[in-house]
DOLO-121799 format. One record per residue (C-alpha): residue in one letter; x, y, z. Coordinates in Angstrom, 3 decimals. Example, Ala and Ser with C-alpha at 12.3 -4.5 7.8 and 13.67 -1.06 7.14 Angstrom:
! DOLO-121799
TORTI  kollum         u         v         w
TORTI       a    12.300    -4.500     7.800
TORTI       s    13.670    -1.060     7.140
This chain:
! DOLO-121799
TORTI  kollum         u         v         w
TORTI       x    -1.083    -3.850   -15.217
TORTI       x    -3.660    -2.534   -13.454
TORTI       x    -6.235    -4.512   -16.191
TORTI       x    -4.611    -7.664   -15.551
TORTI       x    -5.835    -7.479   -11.564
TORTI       x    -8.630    -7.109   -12.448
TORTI       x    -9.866    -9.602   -14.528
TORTI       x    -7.111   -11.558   -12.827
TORTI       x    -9.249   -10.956    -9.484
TORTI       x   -12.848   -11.622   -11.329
TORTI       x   -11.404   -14.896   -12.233
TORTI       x   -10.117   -15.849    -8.932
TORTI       x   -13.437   -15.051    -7.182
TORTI       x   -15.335   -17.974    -6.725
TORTI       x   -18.613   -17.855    -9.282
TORTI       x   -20.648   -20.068    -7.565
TORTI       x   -21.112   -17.391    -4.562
TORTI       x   -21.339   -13.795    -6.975
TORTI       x   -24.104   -12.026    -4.932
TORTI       x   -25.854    -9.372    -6.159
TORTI       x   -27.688    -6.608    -3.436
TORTI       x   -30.630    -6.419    -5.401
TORTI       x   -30.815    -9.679    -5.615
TORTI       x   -28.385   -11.809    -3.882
TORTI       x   -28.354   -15.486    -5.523
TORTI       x   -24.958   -17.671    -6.367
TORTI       x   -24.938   -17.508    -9.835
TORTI       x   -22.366   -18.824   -12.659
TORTI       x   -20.605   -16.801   -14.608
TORTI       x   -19.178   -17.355   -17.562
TORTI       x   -15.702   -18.147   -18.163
TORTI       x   -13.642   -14.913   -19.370
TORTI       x   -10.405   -15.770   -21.774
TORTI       x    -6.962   -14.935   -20.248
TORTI       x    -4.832   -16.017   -22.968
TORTI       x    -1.815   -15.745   -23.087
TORTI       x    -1.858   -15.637   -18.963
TORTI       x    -0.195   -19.377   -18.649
TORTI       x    -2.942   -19.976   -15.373
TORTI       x    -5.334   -20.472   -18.214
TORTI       x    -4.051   -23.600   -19.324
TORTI       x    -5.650   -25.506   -17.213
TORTI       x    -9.801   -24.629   -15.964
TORTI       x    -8.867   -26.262   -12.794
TORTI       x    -6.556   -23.579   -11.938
TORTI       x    -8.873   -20.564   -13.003
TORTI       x   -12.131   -22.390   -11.236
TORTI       x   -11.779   -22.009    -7.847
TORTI       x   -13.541   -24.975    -5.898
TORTI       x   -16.847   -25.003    -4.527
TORTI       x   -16.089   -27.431    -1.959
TORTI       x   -15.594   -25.287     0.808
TORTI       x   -19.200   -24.100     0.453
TORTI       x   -20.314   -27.367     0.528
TORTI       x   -18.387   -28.503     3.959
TORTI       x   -19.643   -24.755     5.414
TORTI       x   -23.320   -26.424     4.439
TORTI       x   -22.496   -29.312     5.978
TORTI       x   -21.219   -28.203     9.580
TORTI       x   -24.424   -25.752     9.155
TORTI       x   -26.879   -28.550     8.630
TORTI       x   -25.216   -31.235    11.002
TORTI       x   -26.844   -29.603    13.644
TORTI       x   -30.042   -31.337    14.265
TORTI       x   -33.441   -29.657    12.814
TORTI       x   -36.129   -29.745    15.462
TORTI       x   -39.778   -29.893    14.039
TORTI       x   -41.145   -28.019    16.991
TORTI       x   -43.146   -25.698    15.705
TORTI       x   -41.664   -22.465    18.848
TORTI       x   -38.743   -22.612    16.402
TORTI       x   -39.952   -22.921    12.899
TORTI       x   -38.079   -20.037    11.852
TORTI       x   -34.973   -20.673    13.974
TORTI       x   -32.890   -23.651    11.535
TORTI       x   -30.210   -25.392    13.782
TORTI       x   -30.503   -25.237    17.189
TORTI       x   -29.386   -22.603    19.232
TORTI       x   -29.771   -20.286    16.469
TORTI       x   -31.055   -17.065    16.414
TORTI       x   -34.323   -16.029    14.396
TORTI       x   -33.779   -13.568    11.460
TORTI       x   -35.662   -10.881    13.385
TORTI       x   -33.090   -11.135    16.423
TORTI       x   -30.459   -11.599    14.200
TORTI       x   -31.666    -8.817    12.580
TORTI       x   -32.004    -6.288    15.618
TORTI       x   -28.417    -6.981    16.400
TORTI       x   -26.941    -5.869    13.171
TORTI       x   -29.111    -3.140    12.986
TORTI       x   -27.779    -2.163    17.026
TORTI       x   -24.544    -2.984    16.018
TORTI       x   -24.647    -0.669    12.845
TORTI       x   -26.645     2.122    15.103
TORTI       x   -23.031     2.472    16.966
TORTI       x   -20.104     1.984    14.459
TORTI       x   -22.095     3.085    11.282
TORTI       x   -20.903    -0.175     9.379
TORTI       x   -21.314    -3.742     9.163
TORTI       x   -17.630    -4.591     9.939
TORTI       x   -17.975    -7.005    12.359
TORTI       x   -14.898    -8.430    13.797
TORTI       x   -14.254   -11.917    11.970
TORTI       x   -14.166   -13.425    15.334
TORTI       x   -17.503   -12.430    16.673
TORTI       x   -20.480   -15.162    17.069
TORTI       x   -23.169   -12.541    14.908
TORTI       x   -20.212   -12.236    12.340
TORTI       x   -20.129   -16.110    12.198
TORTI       x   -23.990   -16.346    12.106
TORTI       x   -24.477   -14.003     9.753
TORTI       x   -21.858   -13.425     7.419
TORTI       x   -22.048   -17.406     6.445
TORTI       x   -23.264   -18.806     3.025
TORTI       x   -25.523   -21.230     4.930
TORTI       x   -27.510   -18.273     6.755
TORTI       x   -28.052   -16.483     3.187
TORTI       x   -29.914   -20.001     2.004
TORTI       x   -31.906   -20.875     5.216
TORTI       x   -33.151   -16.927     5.951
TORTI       x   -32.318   -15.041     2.602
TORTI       x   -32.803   -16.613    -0.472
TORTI       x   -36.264   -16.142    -2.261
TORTI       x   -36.776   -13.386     0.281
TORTI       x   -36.532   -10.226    -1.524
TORTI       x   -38.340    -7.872     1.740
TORTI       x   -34.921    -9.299     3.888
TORTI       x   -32.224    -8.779     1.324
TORTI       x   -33.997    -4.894     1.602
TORTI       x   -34.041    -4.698     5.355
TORTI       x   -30.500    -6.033     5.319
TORTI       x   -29.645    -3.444     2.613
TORTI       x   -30.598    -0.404     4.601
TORTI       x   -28.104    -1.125     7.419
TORTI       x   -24.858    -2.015     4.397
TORTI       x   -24.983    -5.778     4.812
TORTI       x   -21.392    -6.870     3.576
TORTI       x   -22.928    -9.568     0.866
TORTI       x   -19.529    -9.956    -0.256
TORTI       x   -18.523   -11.371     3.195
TORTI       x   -20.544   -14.297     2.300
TORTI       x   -17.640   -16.075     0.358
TORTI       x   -15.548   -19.039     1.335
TORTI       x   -12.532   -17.631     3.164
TORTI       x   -10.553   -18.574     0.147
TORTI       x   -12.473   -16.498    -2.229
TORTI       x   -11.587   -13.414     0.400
TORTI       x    -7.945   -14.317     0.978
TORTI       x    -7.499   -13.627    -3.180
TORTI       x    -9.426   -10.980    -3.002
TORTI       x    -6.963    -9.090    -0.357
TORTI       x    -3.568   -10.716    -1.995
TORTI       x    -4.844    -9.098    -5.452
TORTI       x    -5.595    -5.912    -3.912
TORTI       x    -2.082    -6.024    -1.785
TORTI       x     0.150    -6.678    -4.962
TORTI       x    -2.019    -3.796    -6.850
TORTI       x    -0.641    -1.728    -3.732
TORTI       x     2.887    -3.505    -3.303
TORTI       x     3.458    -5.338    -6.284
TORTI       x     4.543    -8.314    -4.280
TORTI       x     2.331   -10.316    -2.253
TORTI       x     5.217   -11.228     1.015
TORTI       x     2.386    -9.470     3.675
TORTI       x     3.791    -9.111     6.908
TORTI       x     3.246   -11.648     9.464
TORTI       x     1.177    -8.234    11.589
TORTI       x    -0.742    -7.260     8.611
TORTI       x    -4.195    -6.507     8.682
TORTI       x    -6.128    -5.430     5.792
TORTI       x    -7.044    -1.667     6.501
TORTI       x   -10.835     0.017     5.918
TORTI       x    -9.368     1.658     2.822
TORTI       x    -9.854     1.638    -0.745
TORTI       x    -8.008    -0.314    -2.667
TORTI       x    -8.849    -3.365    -0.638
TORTI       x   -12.893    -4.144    -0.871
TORTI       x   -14.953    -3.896     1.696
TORTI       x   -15.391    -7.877     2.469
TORTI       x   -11.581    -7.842     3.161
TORTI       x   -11.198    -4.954     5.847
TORTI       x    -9.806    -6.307     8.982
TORTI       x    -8.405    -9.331     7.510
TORTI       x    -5.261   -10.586     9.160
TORTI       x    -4.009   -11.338     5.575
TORTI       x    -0.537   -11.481     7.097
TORTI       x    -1.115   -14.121     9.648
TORTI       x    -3.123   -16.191     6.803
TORTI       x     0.055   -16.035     4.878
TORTI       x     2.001   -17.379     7.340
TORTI       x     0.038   -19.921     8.029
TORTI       x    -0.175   -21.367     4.388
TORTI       x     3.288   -21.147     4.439
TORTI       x     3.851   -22.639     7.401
TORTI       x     0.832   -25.316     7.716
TORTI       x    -0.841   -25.466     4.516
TORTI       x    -3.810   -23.884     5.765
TORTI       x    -6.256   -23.393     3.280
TORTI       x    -3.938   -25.548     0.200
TORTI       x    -4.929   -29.182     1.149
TORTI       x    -7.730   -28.960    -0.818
TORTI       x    -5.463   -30.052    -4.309
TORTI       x    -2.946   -28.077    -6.642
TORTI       x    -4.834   -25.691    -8.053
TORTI       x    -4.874   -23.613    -5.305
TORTI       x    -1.258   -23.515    -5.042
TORTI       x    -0.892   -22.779    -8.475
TORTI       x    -3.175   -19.753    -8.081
TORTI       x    -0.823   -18.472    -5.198
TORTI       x     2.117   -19.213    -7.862
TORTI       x     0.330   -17.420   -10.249
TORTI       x     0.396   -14.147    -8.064
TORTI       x     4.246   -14.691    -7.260
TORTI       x     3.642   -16.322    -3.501
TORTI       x     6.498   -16.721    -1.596
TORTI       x     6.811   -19.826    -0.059
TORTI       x     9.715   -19.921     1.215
TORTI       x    10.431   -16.563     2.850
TORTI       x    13.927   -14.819     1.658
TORTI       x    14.934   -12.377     4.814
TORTI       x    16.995   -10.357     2.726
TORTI       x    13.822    -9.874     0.052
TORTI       x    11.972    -9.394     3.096
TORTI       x    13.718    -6.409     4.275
TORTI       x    14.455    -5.037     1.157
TORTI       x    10.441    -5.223     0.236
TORTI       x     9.731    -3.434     3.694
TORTI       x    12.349    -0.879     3.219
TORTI       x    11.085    -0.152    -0.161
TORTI       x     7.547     0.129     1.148
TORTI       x     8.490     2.809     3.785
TORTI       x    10.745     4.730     1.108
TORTI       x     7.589     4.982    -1.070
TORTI       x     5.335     6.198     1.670
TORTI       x     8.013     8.521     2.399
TORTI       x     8.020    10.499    -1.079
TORTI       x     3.908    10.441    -1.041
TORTI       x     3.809    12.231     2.211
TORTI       x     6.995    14.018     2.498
TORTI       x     9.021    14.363    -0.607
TORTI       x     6.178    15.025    -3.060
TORTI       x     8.342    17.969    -4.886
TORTI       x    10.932    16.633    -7.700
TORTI       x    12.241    12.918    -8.422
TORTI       x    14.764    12.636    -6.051
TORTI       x    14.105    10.878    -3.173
TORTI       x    15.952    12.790     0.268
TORTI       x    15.419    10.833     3.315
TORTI       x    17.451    12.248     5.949
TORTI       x    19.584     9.771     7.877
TORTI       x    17.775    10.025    11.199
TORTI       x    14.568     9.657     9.695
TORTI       x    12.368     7.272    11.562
TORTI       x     8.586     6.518    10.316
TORTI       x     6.443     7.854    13.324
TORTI       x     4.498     5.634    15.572
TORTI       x     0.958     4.781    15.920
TORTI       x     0.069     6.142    12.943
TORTI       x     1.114     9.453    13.265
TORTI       x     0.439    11.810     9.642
TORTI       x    -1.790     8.818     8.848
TORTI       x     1.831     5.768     7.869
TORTI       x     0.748     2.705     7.946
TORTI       x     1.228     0.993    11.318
TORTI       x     3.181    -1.645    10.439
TORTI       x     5.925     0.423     9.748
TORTI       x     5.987     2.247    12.652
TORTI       x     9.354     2.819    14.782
TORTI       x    10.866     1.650    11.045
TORTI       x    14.192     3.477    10.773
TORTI       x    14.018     4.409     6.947
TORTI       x    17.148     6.963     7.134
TORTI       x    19.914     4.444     8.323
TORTI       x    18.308     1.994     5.628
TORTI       x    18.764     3.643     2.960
TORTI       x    22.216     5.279     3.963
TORTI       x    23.608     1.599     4.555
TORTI       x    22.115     0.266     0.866
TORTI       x    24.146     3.709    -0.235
TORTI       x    27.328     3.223     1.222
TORTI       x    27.468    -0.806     2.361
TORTI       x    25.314    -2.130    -0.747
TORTI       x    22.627    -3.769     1.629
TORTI       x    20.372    -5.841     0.088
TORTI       x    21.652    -4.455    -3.260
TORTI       x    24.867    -6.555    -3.660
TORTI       x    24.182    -9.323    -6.966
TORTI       x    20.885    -7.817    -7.036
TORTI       x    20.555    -5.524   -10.273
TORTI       x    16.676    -5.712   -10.211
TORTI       x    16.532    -4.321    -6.642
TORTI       x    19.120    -1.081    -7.638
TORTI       x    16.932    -0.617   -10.505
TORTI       x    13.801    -0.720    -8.603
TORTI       x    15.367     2.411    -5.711
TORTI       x    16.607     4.500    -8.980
TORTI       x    13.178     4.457   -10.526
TORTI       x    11.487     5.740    -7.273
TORTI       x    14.485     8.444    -7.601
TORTI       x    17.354     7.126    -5.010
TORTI       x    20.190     8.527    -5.639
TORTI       x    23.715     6.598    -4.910
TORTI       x    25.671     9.619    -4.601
TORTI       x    23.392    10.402    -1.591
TORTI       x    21.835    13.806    -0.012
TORTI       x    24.943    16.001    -0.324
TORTI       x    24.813    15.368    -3.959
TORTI       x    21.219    16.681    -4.132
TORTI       x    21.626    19.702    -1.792
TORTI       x    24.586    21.094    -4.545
TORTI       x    21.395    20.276    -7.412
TORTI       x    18.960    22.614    -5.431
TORTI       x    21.765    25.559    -4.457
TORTI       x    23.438    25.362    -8.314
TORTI       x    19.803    25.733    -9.555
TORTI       x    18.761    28.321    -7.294
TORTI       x    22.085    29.991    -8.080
TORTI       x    21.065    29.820   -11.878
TORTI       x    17.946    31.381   -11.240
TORTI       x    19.278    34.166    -9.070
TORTI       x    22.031    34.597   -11.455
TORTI       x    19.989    35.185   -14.727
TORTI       x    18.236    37.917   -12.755
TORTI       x    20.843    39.604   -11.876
TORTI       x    22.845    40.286   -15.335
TORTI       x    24.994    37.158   -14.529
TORTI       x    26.352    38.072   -11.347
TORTI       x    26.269    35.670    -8.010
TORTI       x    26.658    37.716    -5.246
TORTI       x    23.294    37.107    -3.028
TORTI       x    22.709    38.793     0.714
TORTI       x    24.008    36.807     3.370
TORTI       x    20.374    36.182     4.527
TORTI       x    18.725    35.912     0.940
TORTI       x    15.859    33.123     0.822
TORTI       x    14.418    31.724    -2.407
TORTI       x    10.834    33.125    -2.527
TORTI       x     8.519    34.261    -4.984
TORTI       x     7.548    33.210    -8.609
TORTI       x    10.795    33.282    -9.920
TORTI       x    11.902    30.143    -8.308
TORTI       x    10.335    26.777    -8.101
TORTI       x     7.794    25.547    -5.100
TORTI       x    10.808    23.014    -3.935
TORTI       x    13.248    25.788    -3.504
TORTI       x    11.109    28.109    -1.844
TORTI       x    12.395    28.506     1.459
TORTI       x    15.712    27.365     0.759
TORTI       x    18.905    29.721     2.290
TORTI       x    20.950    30.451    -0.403
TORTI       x    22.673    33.497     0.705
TORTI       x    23.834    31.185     3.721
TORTI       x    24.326    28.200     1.323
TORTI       x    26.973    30.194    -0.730
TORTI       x    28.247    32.321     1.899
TORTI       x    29.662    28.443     3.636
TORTI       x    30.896    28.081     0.087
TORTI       x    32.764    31.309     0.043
TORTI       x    34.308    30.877     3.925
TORTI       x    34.340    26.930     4.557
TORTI       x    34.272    25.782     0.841
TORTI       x    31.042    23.598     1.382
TORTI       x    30.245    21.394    -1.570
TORTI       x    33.562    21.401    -2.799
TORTI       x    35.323    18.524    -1.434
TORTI       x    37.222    16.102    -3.404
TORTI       x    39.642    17.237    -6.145
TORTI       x    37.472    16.401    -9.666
TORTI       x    34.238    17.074    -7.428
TORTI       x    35.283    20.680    -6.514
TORTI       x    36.619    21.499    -9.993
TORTI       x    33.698    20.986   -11.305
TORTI       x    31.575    23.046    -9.031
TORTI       x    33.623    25.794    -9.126
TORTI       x    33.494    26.067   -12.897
TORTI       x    29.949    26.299   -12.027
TORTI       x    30.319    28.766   -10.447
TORTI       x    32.111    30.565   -11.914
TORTI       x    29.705    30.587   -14.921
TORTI       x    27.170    31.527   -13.513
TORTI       x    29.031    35.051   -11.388
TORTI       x    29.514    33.788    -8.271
TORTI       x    31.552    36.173    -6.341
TORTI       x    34.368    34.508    -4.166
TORTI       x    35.909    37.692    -2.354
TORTI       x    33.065    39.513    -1.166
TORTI       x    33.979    43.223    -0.793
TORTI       x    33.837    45.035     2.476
TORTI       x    30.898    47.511     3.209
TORTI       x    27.259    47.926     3.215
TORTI       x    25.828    46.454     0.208
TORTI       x    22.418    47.857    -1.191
TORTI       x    18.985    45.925    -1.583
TORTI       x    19.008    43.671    -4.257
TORTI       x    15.207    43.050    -5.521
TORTI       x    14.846    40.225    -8.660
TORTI       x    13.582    41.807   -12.130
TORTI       x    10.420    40.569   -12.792
């Protein structure tokens, strides 16, 4: 899969603008085969058009040339010079140690555009190396298209959707590269699905976004579903790292402003009462076989958290059990520790676990439920009448 993004993303990138650092001239690529990808049946799909460049050339050059020799090296008017359009990337990259500019800044406009590269950079090898030694963002100098596919690849690589959020903005993070990072990819979504921004060019553009699965017509419930799946896998990265199962406790809300580094646009998202309604009201999941399978491969499980806390005190039990010459009879205040037991139990109670067994029959309701249980128990020595007196240390065998 992650093959196909790749070439799937060298194709989308638009060849007439592949800049190299050493060198930094548009140059054509040849055409790679994607058979039996059904975008490649038609070149005008795979090509992506070069038209943009040219109207970028000519708002760039509609700005009257003056011959006057002050500002030779100047192009349109009102333009900076290299040199002081130099000096203010190099100040800028003196304070933030990048070349990120904000999109909407007038040096970002100047000088991450395809028309600045031809009038002050092409055929000038001793400026592509100044511009070099402060991490000039060459890649920056593609249409906006070329950049929008660029994030929606690297998105679906992430997501394996491409529905971005309305508030999304493409973080300074690996996967996404570097020409991408502060992207408002989700508000560029919207806005081809709401205006047609950026598809009035012809079809092959919207076939591209069809190739990638765009959603054009925005299903809430798939929506939802998409977002609560993208906070329950964020979930098991950071917190539930240890076994398959995935155990979100009910109350569970991400944290905000990026606490324990989520992702901010899931912040305040309340992933507990999510998944408990899909569990117990079939949210989302109702007709939808695909989605159920999709939560049981990142480990949901329908019988929900009660159902894994009896997994982690019957195989503690075991454990404890086969250390003790098959008897179950643990201290009161017995924690799982030590080699014996697995890194996912250590810390767990189960003296206390069993001892609510013993006194309040925890675990055990419903008739078939608790019959079961207890004949685990009972095969594995678990005392139900403790006896009365001071019991002696009880140390596992090695």
């Amino acid at each position: 899969m992650v093959l196909f993004y790749t070439i799937f993303t060298f194709v989308l990138i638009d060849r007439s603008t592949s800049f190299s650092t050493s060198n930094p001239q548009p140059q054509r690529a040849p055409l790679p085969s994607l058979a039996p990808n059904p975008l490649s049946a038609s070149e005008d799909v795979i090509l992506i058009e070069q038209d943009l460049l040219s109207e970028q050339i000519h708002a760039y050059t509609s700005n009257a040339y003056t011959s006057s020799s002050s500002v030779k090296n100047r192009g349109p008017r009102n333009c900076l010079s290299f040199d002081e359009a130099l000096q203010q990337l190099r100040t800028y990259h003196s304070t933030h140690n990048h070349l990120v500019i904000p999109r909407s800044s007038p040096l970002a406009k100047l000088c991450y555009d395809y028309t600045w590269w031809q009038d002050f950079i092409k055929d000038r090898p001793e400026r592509v190396t100044q511009l070099n030694e402060i991490d000039f963002i060459w890649g920056r100098l593609q249409s906006d298209w070329n950049i929008l596919i660029e994030a929606l690849c690297s998105f679906k690589s992430l997501h394996s959707h491409i529905d971005v959020p309305s508030s999304f903005v493409v973080p300074h993070s690996p996967p996404f590269p570097i020409s991408t990072w502060s992207l408002p990819l989700g508000r560029m979504v919207s806005n081809i699905r709401l205006r047609n921004f950026h598809i009035n060019k012809g079809e092959s553009r919207v076939m591209q976004l069809d190739g990638l699965g765009f959603v054009w017509h925005r299903d809430r419930s798939e929506q939802k579903f998409q977002m609560t799946m993208y906070a329950a896998r964020e979930y098991k990265v950071r917190v539930n790292r240890e076994g398959r199962a995935l155990k979100v406790p009910q109350r569970f809300v991400v944290p905000e402003n990026g606490k324990d580094e989520w992702p901010l646009e899931l912040a305040g998202f309340r992933l507990g009462e999510k998944l408990s309604a899909i569990r117990q009201k079939g949210l989302y999941v109702k007709n939808h076989p695909k989605r159920r399978q999709q939560l049981e491969e990142l480990g949901f499980q329908w019988a929900g958290n009660s159902s894994l806390n009896w997994l982690e005190v019957v195989h503690a039990a075991a454990i404890y059990s086969s250390q003790h010459d098959r008897v179950l009879n643990p201290p009161d205040n017995f924690v799982c520790e030590g080699d014996a037991f697995p890194d996912y139990l250590h810390g767990l109670p189960l003296g206390l676990r069993l001892k609510d067994v013993r006194l309040r029959g925890r675990y055990l309701q419903g008739e078939e439920t608790a019959a079961r249980r207890r004949e685990q128990l009972d095969a594995l020595g678990f005392v139900w009448t403790k006896k009365k007196g001071r019991r002696k240390n009880i140390t596992i065998k090695p």
